[in-house]
Structures are given as structure tokens and as C-alpha cells.
N, C-alpha and C positions, 0 to 999 in steps of 0.2 A: 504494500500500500504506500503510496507516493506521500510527499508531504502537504499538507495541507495550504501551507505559506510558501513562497519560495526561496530558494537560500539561494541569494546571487552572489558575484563574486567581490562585491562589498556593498557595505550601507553605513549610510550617512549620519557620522553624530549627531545629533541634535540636544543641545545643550538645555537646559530647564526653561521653560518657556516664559518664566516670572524672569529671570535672568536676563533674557535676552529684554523683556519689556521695558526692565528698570533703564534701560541703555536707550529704547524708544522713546521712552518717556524723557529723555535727558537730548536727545534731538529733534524730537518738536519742540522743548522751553528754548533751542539754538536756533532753531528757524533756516538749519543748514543742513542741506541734504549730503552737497555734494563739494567740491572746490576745494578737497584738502582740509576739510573741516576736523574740527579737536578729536573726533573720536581716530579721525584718521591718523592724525598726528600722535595721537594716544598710542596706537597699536603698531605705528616704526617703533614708537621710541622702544616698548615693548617687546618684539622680535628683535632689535638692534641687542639687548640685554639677553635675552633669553638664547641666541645663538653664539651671542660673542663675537660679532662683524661691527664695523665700525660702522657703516652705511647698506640702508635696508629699504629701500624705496620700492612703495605699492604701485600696482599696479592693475588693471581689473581684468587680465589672464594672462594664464603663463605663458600663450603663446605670442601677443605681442610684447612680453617680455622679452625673447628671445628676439623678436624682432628689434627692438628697441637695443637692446645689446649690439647687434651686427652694426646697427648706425650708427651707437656713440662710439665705436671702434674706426668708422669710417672707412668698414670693409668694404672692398671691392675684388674683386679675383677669385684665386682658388680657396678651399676651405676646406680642409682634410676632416671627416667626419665621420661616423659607426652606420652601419647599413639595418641597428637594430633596436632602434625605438620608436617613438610615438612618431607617426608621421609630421608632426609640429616642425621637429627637429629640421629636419630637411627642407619640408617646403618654404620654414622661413627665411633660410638660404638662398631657394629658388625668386620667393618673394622678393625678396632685398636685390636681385639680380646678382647674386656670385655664386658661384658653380662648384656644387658638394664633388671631390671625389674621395671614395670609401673605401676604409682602410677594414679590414676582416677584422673577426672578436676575438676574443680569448674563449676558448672554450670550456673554462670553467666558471667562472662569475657573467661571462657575455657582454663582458664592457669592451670598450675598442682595446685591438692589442697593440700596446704600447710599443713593442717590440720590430713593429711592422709598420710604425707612421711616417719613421725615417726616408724609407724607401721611395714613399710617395710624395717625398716635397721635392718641388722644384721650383724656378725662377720667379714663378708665378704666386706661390703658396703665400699668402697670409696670416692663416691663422686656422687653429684647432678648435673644432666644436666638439666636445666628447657627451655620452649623458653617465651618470652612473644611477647605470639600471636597475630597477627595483630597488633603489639607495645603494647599492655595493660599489662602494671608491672603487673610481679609475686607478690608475695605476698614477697618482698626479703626482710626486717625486720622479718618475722618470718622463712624463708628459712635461713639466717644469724644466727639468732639464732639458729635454728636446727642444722647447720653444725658445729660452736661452741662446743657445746656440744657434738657432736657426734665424730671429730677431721677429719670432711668429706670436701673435693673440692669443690667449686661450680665454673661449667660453666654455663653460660647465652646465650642461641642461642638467640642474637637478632637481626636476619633478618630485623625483620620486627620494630625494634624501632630506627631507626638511628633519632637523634633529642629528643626522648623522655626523659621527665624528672621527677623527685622523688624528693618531698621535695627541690622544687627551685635548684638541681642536676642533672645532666644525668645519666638517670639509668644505664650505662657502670658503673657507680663507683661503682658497687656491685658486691660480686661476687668475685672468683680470676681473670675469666677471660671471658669477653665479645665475642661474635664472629658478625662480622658482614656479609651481601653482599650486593654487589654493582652489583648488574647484572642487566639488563636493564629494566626490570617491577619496579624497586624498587624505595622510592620516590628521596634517593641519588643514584645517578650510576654512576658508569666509564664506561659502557657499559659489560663489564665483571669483578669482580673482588672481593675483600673480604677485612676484614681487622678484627686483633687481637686487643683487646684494655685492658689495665693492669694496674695499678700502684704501682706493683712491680718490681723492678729492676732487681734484679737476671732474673725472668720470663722473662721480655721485652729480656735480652740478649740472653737467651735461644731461645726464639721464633725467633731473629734475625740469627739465626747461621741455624735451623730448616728450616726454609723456604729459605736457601740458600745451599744448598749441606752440611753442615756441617761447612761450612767455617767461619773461625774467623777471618777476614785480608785475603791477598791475600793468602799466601802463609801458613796457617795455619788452621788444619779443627780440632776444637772443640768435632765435634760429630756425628753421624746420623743426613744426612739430606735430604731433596728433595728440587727440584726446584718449589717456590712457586710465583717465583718476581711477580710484577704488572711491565708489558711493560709501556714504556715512552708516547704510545698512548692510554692508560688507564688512566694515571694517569694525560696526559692533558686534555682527554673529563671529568674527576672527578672536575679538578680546572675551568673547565667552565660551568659545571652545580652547584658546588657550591654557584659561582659569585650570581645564580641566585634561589639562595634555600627558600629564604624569600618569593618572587613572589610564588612558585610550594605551600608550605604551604598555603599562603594566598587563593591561589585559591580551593586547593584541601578542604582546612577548610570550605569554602563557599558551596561547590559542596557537603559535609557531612552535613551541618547544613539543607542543603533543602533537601536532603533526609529525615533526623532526622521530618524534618515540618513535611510531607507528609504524612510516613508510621508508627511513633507512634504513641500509643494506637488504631492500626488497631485492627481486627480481623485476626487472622490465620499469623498474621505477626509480630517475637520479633525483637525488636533490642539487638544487642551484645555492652557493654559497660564494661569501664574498672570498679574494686572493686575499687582501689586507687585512689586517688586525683592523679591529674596529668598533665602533657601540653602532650598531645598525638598529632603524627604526620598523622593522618587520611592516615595511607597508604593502610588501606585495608576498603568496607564497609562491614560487614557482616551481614544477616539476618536470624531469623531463623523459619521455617515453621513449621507448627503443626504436618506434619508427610511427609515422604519420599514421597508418591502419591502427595500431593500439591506441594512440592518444581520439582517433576518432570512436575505437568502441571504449575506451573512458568516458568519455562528453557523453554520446549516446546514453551509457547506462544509466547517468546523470540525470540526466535531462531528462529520462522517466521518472525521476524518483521529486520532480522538480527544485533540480540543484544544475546552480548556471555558473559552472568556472567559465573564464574568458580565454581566448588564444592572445595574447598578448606576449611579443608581434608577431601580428601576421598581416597581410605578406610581410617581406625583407623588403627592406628602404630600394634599395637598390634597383628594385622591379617599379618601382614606383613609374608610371606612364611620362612625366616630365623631367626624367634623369636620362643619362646615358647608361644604358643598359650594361654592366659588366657583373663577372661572377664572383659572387662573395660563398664560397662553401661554406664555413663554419656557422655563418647567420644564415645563410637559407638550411642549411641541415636543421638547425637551432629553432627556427623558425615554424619548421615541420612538427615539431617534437615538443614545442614549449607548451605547457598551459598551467595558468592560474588558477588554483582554487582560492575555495572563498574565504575571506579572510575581514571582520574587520573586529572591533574593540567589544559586540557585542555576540559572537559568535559562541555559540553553548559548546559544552566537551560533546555531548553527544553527538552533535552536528558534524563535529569534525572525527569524531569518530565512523560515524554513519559516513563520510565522504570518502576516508580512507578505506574502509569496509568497500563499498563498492567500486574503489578503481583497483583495490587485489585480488578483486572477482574476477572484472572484465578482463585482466592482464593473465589471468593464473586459467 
């Protein structure tokens, strides 16, 4: 007998609903919805602390965050990138008009392999966009070193790392410029939203002026810009799920470690785990099957039982209709084989026991 509700492959905190009102109630007595208003300046100042970055500028998604990044760098050209994240990554690339080419993963964490970025730069190259996937650090010690050397930008799509840390640090501090989002699967949210994170000056002012029409002061426009704000009802549902971000780790760490029990050292079933020493934010589970037939009668037996893990990614970036088509093995193999179960701060033991129970049916 299937379940009654459906267990997707996440759901969305929703913080006490008196909680989030007291915050309402304190932006109609401001008569400011939007424009950079207190509660938003509340909730930098807030991630600026809580992460440990020096500058932490909102924005209302992650993906023109990422955009916003390419231009206060003043990319243009090539942009050594992973063929194996959200399509965001890329097409902001394509967006901005510079031309991804893609460097294969590592095939154990699935972040680009550092090892192999060298090979691909040439006269052209600018700068590195890497994401670390599911929160597992890139390889950014030897990415730093790389771009050094080379006199190459680094962006960090880190969607999926808010809270993650490097060497007793928040991996944000790598990098020139971190991107995050806050959009409501994720394990911080405003419900919609993004944010730039930097600790450089210059940059932070850039990004500031960027993500607001150009404007430097009221009455003074800087530069090229768009509207990027975070509304004042983003950025109080962000300081109310914040309040409560300790609890969401706690539980979500709990809800990974019995996974971790269950389906190690199975047959036909890998776990994905970071290369790096690290405090990882357990925002995503990943798993990966011996080949695309098993992970589809996975899903299949799922999906009877109404239990919805995602393939996350799929396709490979690489395949994507407005790139140059070339072959990345390790991300389309990876690609074939990935999938997320479900995973978020409210997920029962049983659930995830029931989930594991059915994908060492379908495999065995």
C-alpha cells in the first residue's frame, strides 16, 4: 500500500507562522516593501556574521546572482566550467555572452576535476566557474593555485553549500566571488532569493550598484544595472528560518547518517561523499547506481509507493542545445546513474527507512 502523502525529494521549512507575522507587522508600521529596506539590511548584516565573509549582498535569485558575478568581473571570453550542475550555471555564461568550455569531474565527490583544468586554458581563458555540488568543496586550494598562476577569476556556484566549511572556514572565503540561492528547496531560504558573497571591496561596491539599476545614492547611477533587490518579504521569511538553522542541520545530519547506516557497502548502490575534510551541510542525498536500467527501476518502484527522488543532473551540461557539443565521460556516466532521494529537516526515520527498503528490493 503506497503512501498516503507524498514524500518528495524535499520540503520547504516553514518557520512558525506568528514569527514570520511579528516581522509583517514591523513592515507595514515601515511602509517599505522593497528598496533595500531595514529588514533587508537586517538579514546581510546577519549572514555577513553567521558565515564569516566580510560582504554578503542579496539578491532575489541565485541565478542572477551568478549573472551578476560574471559582470562585476567584466568577463568576457572563455570560462573553464563542470558539465555537472544546475543548468543556471552555464546558461549564465551563455547569457552574459562568454563561452563555457568543460572541464570532466572527479568521480568521486562530482565537482570539476581540478587536476584537468590546467589542460584546458588557453590564451583566451578568463576565469573558472566551478559549483560545489550538493555542498562538497571543490578542490579550491588547488583551483587557487591554478588561477594564480594563470592570472584567471574564480566564481564558486555555491547553491548548494550555504553553511559549508574548509579548514574551520566557510568555503565563501574562496574564490573572488561566491554565488548563493535561497529559493525554497534549499536548506537556507527566503522562499525566493540569492545572494553575492566577496571580500573585496571594490567588488562588494560594484555588485551593490549592479543589482540596483546602476544607482550609487539616490540621485547618482555608477553604471549598468538591473533590478536585483530581495523584497522586504524575503528577507523577513530568511531572518526567520535563520533563527532556526541549527535545529534544520541537526535534523537533516540525523536523517543522512541513517541513510549513510542502511545503504553502505550495499551492492549496486555508491554513496557520493565529499574529497575534502569538511562540516558539510547535508543538503542534498545523493546515490549512485550501477547503471541507468537500475536507477530507473529505483525511481519506478518509488514512484509506486508515492516517493519522488529527483535525477539531479540530468542531462550533462554539456548536451545542453546552446553549447558546443563535446564528450565529458565521467559527468554523463554520473549523470546516468545519479539520483537524489529525499531528504529535508522534516523527514521521519521511517521514511527513510521505507526509501532504502525499496531501492535494495529493486537492485537485489
Amino acid at each position: 500500500m503506497s503512501r498516503s502523502e507524498p514524500l518528495n525529494v524535499t520540503k520547504t521549512f516553514f518557520p512558525p507562522l506568528e514569527e514570520y507575522q511579528r516581522h509583517l507587522d514591523e513592515i507595514w508600521q515601515s511602509g517599505q516593501l522593497t528598496n533595500l529596506g531595514p529588514k533587508h539590511r537586517e538579514l546581510e548584516s546577519a549572514l555577513k556574521e553567521r558565515l564569516g565573509v566580510r560582504h554578503c549582498m542579496l539578491v532575489n535569485n541565485g541565478t542572477i546572482a551568478i549573472q551578476i558575478a560574471i559582470k562585476a568581473l567584466g568577463l568576457t571570453g572563455k570560462v573553464i566550467t563542470t558539465p555537472f550542475s544546475y543548468v543556471a550555471t552555464v546558461s549564465s555564461l551563455v547569457w552574459e555572452g562568454c563561452e563555457p568550455v568543460f572541464v570532466d569531474i572527479d568521480p568521486n565527490d562530482l565537482c570539476i576535476d581540478a587536476s584537468l583544468i590546467e589542460k584546458a586554458i588557453t590564451d583566451d581563458t578568463v576565469a573558472i566557474l566551478a559549483t560545489h555540488v550538493y555542498g562538497f568543496p571543490c578542490n579550491v586550494h588547488r583551483i587557487e593555485e591554478i588561477a594564480k598562476k594563470h592570472g584567471l577569476k574564480v566564481i564558486y556556484d555555491a547553491a548548494h553549500a550555504f553553511g559549508v566549511q574548509v579548514d574551520g572556514s566557510s568555503v565563501l572565503n574562496f574564490g573572488d566571488i561566491s554565488t548563493l540561492s535561497f529559493h525554497a528547496t534549499k536548506v537556507f531560504h527566503t522562499g525566493e532569493g540569492g545572494a553575492l558573497v566577496t571580500n573585496d571591496d571594490e567588488l562588494a561596491h560594484r555588485i551593490s550598484y549592479l543589482r540596483n539599476f546602476g544607482h550609487d545614492g539616490p540621485l547618482n547611477f555608477q553604471g549598468l544595472g538591473v533590478n536585483a533587490k530581495m523584497s522586504e518579504l524575503n528577507t523577513a521569511m530568511g531572518l526567520c528560518v535563520l533563527k532556526h538553522f541549527n535545529g534544520i542541520m541537526e535534523r537533516r545530519e540525523k536523517a543522512t547518517m541513517l541513510y549513510q547506516q542502511l545503504l553502505q557497502h550495499k551492492a549496486n548502490v555508491e554513496l557520493v561523499t565529499p574529497n575534502m575534510k569538511c562540516k558539510w551541510n547535508h543538503s542534498y542525498f545523493p546515490v549512485l547506481f550501477n547503471d541507468e536500467a537500475a536507477l530507473l527501476a529505483a525511481s519506478k518502484a518509488l514512484n509506486s509507493e508515492n516517493i519522488f527522488p529527483r535525477r539531479y543532473f540530468n542531462p550533462a551540461l554539456n548536451r545542453l542545445p546552446y553549447v558546443t557539443p563535446v564528450q565529458m565521460p565521467v559527468a554523463e556516466n554520473a549523470s546516468a546513474r545519479i539520483l537524489c532521494l529525499p531528504l529535508s529537516d522534516q523527514i521521519s526515520e521511517d521514511d527513510v527507512r521505507s526509501v532504502c527498503n525499496i531501492i535494495l528490493k529493486s537492485v537485489n
